[in-house]
mmJSON file of the N, C-alpha and C atoms, coordinates in Angstrom:
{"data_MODEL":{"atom_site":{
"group_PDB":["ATOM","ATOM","ATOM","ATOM","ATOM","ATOM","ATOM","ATOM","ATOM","ATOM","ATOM","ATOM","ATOM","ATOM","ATOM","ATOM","ATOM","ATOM","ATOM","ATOM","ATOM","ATOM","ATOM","ATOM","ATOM","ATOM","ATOM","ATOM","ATOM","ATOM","ATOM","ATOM","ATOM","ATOM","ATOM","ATOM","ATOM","ATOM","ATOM","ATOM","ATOM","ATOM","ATOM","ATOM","ATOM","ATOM","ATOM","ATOM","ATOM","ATOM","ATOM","ATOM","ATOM","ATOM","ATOM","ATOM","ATOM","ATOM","ATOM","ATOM","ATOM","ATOM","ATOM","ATOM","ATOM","ATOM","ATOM","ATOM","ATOM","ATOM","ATOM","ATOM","ATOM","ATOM","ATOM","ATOM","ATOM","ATOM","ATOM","ATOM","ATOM","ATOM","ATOM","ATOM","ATOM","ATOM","ATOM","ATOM","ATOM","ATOM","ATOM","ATOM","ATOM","ATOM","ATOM","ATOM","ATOM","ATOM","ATOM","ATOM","ATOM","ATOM","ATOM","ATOM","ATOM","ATOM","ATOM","ATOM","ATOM","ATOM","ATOM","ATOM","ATOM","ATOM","ATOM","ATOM","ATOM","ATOM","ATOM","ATOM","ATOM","ATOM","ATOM","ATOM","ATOM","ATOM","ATOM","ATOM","ATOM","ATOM","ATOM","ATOM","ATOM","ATOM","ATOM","ATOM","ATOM","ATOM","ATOM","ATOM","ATOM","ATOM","ATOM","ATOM","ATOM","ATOM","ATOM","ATOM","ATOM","ATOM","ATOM","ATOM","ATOM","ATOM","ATOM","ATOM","ATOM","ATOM","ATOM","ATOM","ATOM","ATOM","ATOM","ATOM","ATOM","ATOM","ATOM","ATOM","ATOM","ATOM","ATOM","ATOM","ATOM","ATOM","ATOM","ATOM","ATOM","ATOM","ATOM","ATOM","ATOM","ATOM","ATOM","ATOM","ATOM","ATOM","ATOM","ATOM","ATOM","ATOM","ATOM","ATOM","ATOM","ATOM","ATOM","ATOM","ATOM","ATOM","ATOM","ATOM","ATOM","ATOM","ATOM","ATOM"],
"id":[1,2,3,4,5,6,7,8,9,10,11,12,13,14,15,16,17,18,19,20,21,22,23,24,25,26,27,28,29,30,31,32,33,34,35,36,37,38,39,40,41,42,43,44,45,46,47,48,49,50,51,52,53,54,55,56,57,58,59,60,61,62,63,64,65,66,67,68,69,70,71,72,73,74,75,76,77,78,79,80,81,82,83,84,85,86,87,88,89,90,91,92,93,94,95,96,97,98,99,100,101,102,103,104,105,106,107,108,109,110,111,112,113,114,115,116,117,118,119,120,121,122,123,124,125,126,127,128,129,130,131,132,133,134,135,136,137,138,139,140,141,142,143,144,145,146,147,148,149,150,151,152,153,154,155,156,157,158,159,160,161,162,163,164,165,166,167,168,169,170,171,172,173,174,175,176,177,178,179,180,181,182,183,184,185,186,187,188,189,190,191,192,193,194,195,196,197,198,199,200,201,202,203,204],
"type_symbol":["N","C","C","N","C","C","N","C","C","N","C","C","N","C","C","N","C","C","N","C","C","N","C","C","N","C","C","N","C","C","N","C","C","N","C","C","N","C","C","N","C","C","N","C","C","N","C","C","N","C","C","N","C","C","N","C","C","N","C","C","N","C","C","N","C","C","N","C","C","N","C","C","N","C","C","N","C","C","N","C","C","N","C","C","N","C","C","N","C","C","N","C","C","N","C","C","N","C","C","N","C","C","N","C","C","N","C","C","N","C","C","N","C","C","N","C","C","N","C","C","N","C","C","N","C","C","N","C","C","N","C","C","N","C","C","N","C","C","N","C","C","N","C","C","N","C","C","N","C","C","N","C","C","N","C","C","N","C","C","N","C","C","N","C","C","N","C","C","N","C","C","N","C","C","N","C","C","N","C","C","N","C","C","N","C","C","N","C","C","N","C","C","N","C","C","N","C","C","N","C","C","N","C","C"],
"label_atom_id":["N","CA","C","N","CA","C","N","CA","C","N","CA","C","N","CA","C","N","CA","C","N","CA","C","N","CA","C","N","CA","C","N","CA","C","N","CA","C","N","CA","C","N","CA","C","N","CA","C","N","CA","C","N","CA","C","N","CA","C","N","CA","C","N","CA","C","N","CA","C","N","CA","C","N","CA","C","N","CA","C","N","CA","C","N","CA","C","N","CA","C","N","CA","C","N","CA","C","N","CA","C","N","CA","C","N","CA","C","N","CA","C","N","CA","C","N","CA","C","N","CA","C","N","CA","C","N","CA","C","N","CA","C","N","CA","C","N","CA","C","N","CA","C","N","CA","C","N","CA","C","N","CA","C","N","CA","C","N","CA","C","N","CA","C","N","CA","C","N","CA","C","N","CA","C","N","CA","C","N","CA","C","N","CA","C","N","CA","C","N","CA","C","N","CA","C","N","CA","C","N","CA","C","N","CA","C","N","CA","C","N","CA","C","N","CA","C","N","CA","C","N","CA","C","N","CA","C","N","CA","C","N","CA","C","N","CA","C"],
"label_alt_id":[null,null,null,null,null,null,null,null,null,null,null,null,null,null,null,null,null,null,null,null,null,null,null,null,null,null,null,null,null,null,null,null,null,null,null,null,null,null,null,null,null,null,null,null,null,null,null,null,null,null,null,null,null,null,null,null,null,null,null,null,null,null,null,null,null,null,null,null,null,null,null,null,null,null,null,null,null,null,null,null,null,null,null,null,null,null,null,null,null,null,null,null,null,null,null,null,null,null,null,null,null,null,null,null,null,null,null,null,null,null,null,null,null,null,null,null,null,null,null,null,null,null,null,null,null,null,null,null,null,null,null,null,null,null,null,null,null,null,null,null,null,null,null,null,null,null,null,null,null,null,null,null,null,null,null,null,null,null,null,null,null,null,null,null,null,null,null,null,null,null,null,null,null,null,null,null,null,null,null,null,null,null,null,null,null,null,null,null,null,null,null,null,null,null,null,null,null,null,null,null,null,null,null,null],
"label_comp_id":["UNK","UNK","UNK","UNK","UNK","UNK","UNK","UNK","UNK","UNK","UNK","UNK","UNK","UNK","UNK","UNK","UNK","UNK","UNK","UNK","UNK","UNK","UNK","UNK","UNK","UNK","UNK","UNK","UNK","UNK","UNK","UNK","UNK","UNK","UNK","UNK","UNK","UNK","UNK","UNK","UNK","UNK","UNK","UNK","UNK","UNK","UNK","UNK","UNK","UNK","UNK","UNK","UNK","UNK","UNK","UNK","UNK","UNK","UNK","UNK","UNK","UNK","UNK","UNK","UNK","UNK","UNK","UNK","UNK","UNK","UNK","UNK","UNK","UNK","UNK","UNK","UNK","UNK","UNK","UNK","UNK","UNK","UNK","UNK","UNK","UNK","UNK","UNK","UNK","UNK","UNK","UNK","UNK","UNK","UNK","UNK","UNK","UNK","UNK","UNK","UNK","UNK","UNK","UNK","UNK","UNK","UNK","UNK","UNK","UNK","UNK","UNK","UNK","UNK","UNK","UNK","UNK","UNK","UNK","UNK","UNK","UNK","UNK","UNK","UNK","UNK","UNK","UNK","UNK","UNK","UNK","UNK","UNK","UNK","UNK","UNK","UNK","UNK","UNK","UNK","UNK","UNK","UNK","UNK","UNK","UNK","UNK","UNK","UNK","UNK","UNK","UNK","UNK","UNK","UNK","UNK","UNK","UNK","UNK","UNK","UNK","UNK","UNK","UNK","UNK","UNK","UNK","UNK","UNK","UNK","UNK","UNK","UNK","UNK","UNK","UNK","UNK","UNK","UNK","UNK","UNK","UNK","UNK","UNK","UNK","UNK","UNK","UNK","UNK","UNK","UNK","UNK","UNK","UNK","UNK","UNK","UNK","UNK","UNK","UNK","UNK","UNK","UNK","UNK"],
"label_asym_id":["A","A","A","A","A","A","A","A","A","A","A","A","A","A","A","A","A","A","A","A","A","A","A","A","A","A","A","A","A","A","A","A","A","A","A","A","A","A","A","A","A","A","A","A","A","A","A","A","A","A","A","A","A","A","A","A","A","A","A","A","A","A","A","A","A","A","A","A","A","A","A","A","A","A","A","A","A","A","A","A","A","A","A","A","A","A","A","A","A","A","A","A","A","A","A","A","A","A","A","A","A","A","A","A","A","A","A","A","A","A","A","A","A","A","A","A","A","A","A","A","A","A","A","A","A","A","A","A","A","A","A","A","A","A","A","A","A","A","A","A","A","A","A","A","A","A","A","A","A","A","A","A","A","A","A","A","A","A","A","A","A","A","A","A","A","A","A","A","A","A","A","A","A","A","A","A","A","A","A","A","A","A","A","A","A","A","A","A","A","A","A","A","A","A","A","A","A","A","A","A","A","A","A","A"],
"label_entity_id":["1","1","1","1","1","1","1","1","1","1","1","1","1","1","1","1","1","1","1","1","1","1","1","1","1","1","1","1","1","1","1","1","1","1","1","1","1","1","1","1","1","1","1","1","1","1","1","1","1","1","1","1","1","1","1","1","1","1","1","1","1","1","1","1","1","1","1","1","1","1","1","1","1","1","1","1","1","1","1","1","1","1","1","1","1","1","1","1","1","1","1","1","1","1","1","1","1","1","1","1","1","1","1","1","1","1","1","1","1","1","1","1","1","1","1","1","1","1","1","1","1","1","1","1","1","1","1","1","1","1","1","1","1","1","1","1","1","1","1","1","1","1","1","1","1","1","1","1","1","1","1","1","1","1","1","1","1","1","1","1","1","1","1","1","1","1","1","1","1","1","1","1","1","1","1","1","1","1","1","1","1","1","1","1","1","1","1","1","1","1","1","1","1","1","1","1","1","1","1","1","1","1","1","1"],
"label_seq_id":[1,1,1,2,2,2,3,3,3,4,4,4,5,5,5,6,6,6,7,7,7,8,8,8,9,9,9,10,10,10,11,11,11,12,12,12,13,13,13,14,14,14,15,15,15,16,16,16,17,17,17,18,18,18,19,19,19,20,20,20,21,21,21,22,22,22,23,23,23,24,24,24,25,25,25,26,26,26,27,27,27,28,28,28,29,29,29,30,30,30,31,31,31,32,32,32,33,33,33,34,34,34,35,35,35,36,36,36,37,37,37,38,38,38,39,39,39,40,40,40,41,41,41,42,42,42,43,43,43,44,44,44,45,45,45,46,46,46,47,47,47,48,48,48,49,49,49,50,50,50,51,51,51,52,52,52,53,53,53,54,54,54,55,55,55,56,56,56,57,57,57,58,58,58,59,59,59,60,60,60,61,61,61,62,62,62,63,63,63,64,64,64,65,65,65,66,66,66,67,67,67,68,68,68],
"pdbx_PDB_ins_code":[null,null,null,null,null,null,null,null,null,null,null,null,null,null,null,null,null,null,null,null,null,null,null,null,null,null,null,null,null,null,null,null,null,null,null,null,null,null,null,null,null,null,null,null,null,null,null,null,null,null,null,null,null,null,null,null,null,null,null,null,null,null,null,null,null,null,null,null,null,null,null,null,null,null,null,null,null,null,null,null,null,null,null,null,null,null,null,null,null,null,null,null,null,null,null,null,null,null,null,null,null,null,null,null,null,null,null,null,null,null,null,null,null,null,null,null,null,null,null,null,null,null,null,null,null,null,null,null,null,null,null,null,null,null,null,null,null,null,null,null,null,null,null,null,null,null,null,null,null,null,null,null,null,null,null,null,null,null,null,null,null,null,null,null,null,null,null,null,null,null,null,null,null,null,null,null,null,null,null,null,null,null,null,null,null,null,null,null,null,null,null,null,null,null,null,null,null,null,null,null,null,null,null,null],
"Cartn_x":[0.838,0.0,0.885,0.524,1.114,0.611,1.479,1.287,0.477,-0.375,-1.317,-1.446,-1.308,-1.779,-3.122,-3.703,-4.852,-4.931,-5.907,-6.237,-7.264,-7.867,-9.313,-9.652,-11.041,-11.787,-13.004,-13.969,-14.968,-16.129,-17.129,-18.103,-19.548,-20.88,-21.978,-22.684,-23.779,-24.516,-25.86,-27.142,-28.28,-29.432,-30.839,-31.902,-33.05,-34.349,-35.572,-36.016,-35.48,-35.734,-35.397,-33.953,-33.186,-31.67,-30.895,-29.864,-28.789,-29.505,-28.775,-28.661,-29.776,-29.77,-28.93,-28.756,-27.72,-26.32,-25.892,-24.918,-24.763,-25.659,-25.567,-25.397,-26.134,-26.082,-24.632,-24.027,-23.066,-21.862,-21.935,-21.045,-21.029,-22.505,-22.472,-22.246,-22.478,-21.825,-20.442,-19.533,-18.39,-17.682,-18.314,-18.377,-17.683,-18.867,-18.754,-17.718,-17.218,-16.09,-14.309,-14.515,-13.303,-12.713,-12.134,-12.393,-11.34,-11.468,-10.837,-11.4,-12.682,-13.021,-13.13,-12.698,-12.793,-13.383,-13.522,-14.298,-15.265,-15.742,-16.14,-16.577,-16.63,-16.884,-17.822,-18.794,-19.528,-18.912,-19.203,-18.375,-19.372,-19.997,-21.286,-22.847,-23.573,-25.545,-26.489,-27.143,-27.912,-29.188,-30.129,-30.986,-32.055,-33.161,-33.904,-34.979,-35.668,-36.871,-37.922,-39.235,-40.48,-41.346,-42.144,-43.696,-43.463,-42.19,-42.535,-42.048,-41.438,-41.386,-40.03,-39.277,-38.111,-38.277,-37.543,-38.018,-36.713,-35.611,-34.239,-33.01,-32.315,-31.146,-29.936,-28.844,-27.801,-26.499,-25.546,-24.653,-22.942,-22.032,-20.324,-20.501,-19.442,-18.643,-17.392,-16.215,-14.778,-14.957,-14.322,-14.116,-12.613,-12.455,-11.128,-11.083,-10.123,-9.884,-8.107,-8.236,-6.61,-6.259,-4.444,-4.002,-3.277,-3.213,-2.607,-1.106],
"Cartn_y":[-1.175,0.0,1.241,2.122,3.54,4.212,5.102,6.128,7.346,8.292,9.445,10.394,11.629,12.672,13.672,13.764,14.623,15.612,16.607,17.944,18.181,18.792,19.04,20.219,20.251,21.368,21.441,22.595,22.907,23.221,22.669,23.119,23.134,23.96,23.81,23.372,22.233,21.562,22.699,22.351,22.628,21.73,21.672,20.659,21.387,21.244,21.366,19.781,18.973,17.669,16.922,17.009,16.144,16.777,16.53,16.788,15.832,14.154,13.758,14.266,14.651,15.021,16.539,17.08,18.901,17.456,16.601,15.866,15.643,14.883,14.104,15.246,16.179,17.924,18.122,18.272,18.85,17.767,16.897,16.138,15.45,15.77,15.474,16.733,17.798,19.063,19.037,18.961,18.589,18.017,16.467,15.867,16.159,17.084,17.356,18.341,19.041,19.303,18.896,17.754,18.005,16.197,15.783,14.354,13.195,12.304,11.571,11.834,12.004,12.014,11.368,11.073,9.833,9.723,10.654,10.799,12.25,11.833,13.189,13.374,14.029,14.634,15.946,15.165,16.839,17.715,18.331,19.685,20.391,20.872,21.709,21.12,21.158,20.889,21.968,22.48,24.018,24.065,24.718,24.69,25.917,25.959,27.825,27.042,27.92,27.594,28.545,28.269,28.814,28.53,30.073,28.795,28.446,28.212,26.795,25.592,25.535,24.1,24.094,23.064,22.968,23.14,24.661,24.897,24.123,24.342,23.936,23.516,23.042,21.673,22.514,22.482,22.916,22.527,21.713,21.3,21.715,22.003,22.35,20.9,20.731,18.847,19.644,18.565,18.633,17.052,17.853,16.828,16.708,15.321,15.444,14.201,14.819,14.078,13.671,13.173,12.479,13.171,13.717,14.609,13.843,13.863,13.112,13.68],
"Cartn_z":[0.0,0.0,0.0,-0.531,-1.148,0.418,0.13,1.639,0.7,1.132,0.752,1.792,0.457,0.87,1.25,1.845,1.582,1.911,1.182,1.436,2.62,3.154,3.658,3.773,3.369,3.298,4.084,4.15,5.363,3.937,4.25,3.524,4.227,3.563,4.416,3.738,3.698,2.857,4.041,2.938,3.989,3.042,3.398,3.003,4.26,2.942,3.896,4.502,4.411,4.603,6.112,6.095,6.801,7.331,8.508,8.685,7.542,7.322,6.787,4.824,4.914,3.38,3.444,4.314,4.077,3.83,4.319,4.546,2.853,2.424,1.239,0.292,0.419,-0.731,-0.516,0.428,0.151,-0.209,-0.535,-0.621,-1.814,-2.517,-3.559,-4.611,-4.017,-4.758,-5.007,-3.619,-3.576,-4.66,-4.8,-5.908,-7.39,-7.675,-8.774,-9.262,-8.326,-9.077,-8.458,-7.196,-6.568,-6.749,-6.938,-6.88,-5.915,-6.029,-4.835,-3.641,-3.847,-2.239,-1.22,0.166,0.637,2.248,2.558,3.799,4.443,5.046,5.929,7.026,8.249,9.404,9.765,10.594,10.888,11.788,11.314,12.651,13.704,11.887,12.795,12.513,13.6,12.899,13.643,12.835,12.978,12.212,12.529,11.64,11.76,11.04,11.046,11.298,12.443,13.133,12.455,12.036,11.61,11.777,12.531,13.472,14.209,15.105,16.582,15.216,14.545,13.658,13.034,12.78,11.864,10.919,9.772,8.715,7.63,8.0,7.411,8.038,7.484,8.321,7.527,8.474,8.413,8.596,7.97,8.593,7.852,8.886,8.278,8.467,7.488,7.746,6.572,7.453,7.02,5.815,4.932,3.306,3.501,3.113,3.388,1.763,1.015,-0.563,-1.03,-1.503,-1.676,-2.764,-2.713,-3.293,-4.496,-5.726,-6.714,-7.064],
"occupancy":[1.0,1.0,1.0,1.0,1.0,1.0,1.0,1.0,1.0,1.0,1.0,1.0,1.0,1.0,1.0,1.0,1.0,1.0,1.0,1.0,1.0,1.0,1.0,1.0,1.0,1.0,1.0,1.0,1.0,1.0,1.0,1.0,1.0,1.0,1.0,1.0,1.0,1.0,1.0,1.0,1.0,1.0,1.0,1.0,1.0,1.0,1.0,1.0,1.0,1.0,1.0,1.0,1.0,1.0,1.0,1.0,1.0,1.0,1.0,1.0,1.0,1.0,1.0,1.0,1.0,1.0,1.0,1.0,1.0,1.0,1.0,1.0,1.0,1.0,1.0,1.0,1.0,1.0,1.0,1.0,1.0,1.0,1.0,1.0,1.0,1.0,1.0,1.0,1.0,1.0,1.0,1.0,1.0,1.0,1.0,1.0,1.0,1.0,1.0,1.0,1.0,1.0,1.0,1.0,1.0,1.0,1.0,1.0,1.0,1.0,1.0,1.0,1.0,1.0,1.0,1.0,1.0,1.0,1.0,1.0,1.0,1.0,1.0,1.0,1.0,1.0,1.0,1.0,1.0,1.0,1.0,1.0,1.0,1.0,1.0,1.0,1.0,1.0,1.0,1.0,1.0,1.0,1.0,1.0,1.0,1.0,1.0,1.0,1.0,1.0,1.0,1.0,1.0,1.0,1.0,1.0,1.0,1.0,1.0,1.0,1.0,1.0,1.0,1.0,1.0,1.0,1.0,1.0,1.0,1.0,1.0,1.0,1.0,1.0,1.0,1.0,1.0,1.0,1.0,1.0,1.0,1.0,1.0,1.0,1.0,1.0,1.0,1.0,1.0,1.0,1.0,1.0,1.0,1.0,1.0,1.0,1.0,1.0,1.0,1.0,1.0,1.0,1.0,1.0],
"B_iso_or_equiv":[0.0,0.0,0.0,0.0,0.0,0.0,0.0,0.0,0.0,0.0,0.0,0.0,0.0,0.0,0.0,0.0,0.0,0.0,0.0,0.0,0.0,0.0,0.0,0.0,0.0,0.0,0.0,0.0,0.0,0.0,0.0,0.0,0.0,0.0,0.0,0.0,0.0,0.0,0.0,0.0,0.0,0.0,0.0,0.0,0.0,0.0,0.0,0.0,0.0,0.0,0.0,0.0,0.0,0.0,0.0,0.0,0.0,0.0,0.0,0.0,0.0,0.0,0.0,0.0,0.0,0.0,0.0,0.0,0.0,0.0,0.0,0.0,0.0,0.0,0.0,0.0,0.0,0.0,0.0,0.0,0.0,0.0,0.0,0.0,0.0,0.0,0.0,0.0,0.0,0.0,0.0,0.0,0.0,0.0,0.0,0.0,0.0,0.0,0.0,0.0,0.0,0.0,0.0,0.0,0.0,0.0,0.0,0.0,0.0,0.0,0.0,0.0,0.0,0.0,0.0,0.0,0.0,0.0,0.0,0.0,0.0,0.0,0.0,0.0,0.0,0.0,0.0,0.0,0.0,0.0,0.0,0.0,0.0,0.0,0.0,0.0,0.0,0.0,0.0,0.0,0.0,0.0,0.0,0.0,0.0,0.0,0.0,0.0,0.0,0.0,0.0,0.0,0.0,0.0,0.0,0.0,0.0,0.0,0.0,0.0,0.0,0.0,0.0,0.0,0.0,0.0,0.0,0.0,0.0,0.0,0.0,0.0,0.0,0.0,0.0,0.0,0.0,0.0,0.0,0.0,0.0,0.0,0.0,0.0,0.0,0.0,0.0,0.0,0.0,0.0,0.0,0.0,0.0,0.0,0.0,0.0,0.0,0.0,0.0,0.0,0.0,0.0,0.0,0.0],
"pdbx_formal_charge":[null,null,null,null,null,null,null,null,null,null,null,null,null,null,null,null,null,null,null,null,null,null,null,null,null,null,null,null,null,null,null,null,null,null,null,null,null,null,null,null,null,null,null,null,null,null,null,null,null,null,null,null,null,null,null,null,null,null,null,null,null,null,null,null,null,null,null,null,null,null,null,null,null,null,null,null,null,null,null,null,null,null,null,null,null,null,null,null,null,null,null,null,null,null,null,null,null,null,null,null,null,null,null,null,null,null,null,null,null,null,null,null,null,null,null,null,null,null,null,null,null,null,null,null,null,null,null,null,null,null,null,null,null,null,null,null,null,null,null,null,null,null,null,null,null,null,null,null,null,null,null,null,null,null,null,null,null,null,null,null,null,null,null,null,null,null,null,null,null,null,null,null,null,null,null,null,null,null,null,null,null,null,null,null,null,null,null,null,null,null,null,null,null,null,null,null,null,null,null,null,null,null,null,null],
"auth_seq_id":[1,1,1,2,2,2,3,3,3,4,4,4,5,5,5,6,6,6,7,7,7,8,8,8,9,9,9,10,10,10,11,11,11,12,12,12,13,13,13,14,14,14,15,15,15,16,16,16,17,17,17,18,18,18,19,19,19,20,20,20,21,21,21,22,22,22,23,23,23,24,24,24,25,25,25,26,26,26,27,27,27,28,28,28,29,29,29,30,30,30,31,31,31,32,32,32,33,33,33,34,34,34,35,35,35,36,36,36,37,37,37,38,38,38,39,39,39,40,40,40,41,41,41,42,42,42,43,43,43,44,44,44,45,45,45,46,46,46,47,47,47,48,48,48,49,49,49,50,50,50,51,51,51,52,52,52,53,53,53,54,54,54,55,55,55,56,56,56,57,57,57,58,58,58,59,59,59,60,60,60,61,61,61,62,62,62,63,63,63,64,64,64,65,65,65,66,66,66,67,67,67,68,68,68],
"auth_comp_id":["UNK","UNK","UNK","UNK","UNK","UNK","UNK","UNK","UNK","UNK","UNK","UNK","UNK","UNK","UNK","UNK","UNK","UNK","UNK","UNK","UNK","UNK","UNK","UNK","UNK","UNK","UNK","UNK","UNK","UNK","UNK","UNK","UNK","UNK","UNK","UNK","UNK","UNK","UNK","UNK","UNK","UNK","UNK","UNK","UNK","UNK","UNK","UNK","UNK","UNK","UNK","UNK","UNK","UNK","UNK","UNK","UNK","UNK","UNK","UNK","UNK","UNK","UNK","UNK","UNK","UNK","UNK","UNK","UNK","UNK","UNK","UNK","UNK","UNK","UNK","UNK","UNK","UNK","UNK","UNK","UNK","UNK","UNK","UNK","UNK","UNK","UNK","UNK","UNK","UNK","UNK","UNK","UNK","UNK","UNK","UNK","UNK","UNK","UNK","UNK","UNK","UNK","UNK","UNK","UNK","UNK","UNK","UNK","UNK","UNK","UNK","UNK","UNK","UNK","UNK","UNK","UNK","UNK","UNK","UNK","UNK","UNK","UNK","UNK","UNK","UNK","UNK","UNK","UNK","UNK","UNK","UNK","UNK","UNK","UNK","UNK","UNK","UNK","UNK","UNK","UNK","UNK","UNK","UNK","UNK","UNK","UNK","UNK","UNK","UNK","UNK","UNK","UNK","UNK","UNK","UNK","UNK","UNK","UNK","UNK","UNK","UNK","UNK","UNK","UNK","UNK","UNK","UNK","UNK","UNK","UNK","UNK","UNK","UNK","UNK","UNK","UNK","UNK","UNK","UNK","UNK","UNK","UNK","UNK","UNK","UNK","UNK","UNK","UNK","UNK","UNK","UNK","UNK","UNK","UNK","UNK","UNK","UNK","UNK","UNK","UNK","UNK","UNK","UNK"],
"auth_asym_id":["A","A","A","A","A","A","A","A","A","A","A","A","A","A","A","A","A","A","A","A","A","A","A","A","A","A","A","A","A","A","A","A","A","A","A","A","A","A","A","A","A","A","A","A","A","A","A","A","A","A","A","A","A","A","A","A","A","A","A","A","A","A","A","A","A","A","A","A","A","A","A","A","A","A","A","A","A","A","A","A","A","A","A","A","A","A","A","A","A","A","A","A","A","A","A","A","A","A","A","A","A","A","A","A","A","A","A","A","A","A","A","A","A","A","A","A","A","A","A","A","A","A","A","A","A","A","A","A","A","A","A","A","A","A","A","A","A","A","A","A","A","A","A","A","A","A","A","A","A","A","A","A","A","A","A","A","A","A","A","A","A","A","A","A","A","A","A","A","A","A","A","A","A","A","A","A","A","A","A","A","A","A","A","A","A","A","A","A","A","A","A","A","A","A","A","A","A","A","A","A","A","A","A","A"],
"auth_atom_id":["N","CA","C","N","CA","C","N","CA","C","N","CA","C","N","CA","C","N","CA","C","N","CA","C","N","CA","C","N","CA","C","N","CA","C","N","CA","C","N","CA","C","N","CA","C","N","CA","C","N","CA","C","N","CA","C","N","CA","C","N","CA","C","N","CA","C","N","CA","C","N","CA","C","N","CA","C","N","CA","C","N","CA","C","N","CA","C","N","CA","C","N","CA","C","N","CA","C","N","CA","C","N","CA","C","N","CA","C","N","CA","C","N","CA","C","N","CA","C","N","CA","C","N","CA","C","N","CA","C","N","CA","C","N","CA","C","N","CA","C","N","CA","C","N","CA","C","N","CA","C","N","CA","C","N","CA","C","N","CA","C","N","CA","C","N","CA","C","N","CA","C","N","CA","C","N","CA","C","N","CA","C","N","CA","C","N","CA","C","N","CA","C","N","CA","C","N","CA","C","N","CA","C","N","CA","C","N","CA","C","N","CA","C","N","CA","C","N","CA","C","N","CA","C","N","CA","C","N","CA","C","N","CA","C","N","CA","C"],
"pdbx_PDB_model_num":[1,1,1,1,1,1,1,1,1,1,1,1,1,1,1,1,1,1,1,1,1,1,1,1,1,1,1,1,1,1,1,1,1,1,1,1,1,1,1,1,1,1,1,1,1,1,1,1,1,1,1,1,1,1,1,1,1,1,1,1,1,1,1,1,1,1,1,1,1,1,1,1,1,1,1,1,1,1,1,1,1,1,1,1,1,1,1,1,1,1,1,1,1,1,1,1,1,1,1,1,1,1,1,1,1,1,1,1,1,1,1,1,1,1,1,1,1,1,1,1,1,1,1,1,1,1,1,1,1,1,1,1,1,1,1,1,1,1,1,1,1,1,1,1,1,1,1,1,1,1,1,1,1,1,1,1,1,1,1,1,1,1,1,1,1,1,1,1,1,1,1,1,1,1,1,1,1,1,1,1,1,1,1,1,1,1,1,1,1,1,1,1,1,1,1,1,1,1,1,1,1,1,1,1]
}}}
């Protein structure tokens, strides 16, 4: 096995849905333009209250992708 480098970065996904779907948005944004991606970590989870009710999901998570 090869030894690796990686970068990491901070990004904020968000979703009217789910904490796990701000997760999946942003990581699938990520995605698309960064590649080798290979893990991730939440940092932060937040969200906007409306009404007395959960209106939107908020989360930082650290991307961390392998450097070629």
């Amino acid at each position: 096995m090869s030894d690796h480098v990686y970068k990491i970065i901070e990004i904020a996904g968000s979703s009217a849905e789910s904490h796990d779907d701000a997760i999946r948005n942003a990581v699938a944004k990520a995605a698309e333009t960064i590649g080798h991606l290979n893990w991730y970590e939440v940092k932060e989870v937040r969200g906007h209250i409306a009404d007395g009710k959960i209106a939107h999901y908020q989360v930082v998570i650290r991307v961390g992708f392998r450097l070629e």
